[in-house]
Residue, then its C-alpha position, 0 to 999 in steps of 0.5 A: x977670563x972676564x974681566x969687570x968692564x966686560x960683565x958689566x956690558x954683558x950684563x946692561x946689555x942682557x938687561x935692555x934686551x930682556x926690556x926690549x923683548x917685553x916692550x915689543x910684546x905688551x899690549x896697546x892698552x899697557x902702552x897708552x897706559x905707559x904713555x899716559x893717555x889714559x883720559x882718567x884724572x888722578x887727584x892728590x887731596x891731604x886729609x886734615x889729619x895728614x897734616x897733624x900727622x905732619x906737624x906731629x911728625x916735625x916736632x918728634x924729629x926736633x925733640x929728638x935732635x935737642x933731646x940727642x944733643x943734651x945726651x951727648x952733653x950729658x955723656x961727654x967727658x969733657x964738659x963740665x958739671x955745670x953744662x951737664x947740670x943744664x943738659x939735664x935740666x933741659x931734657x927733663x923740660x923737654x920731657x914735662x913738655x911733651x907730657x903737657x901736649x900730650x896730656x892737652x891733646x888728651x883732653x881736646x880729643x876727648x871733650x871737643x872730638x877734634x885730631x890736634x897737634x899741641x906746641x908749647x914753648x914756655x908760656x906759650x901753647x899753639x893748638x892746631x885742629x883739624x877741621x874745615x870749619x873755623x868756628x871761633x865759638x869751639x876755638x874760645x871754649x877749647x882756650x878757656x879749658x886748656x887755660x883751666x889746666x894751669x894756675x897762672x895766664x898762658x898764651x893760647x892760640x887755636x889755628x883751624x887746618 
């Protein structure tokens, strides 16, 4: 009878072996390319968009934690009607706020061609643009057309990445 020590052993044991057996019979290029004395350099570039995709990646998770813990509120036995009136509140802010980015994104991709992540938290709205080019020309123009959205003065800044 096998016991769990003694397949164990049998079975790293046939493992190495198998790996040994190819190592012994791969070629000198598969080595030296193993070993890493290829004389062909790999670059690592980030595209802009990746770090919209990024950004856009991080505020999804944070939404859907706050929007998870109002839920939970929402569904507790326990809390009261004045929590869960303020848990509800606050997921239909979370919801209005993520209509208006999207809405923001909508138009700046539309009207200037630029991939952009848009925050808005409160009266503040933070774009970021995805361009090489900081050109405080387009950052104004895309300022006064966000701005025109709304009725009272928002805080809005426009950051080149």
């Amino acid at each position: 009878m096998i016991n769990k020590q003694n397949l164990w052993f049998v079975t790293l044991f046939s493992l190495i072996l198998v790996l040994g057996i190819y190592y012994v019979t791969m070629g000198d290029e598969s080595l030296s390319v193993l070993a890493g004395e290829n004389n062909i350099s790999k670059e690592v570039s980030v595209k802009e968009s990746d770090i919209i995709v990024a950004l856009q990646v991080d505020r999804d998770e944070a939404v859907l934690k706050e929007m998870n813990e109002y839920q939970s509120i929402l569904l507790d036995d326990t809390a009261t009607i004045e929590e869960k009136n303020d848990a509800y509140n606050a997921l239909q802010a979370l919801s209005n706020s993520k209509t208006e980015c999207e809405k923001i994104k909508k138009l700046i991709t539309e009207k200037f061609k630029f991939d952009n992540f848009v925050k808005i938290d409160g009266d503040a709205i933070s774009i970021t643009i995805a361009a090489k080019d900081h050109n405080k020309e387009i950052a104004n123009n895309i300022i006064r057309e966000v701005q025109s959205l709304y009725d009272k003065q928002k805080y809005i800044t426009v950051k080149f990445e």
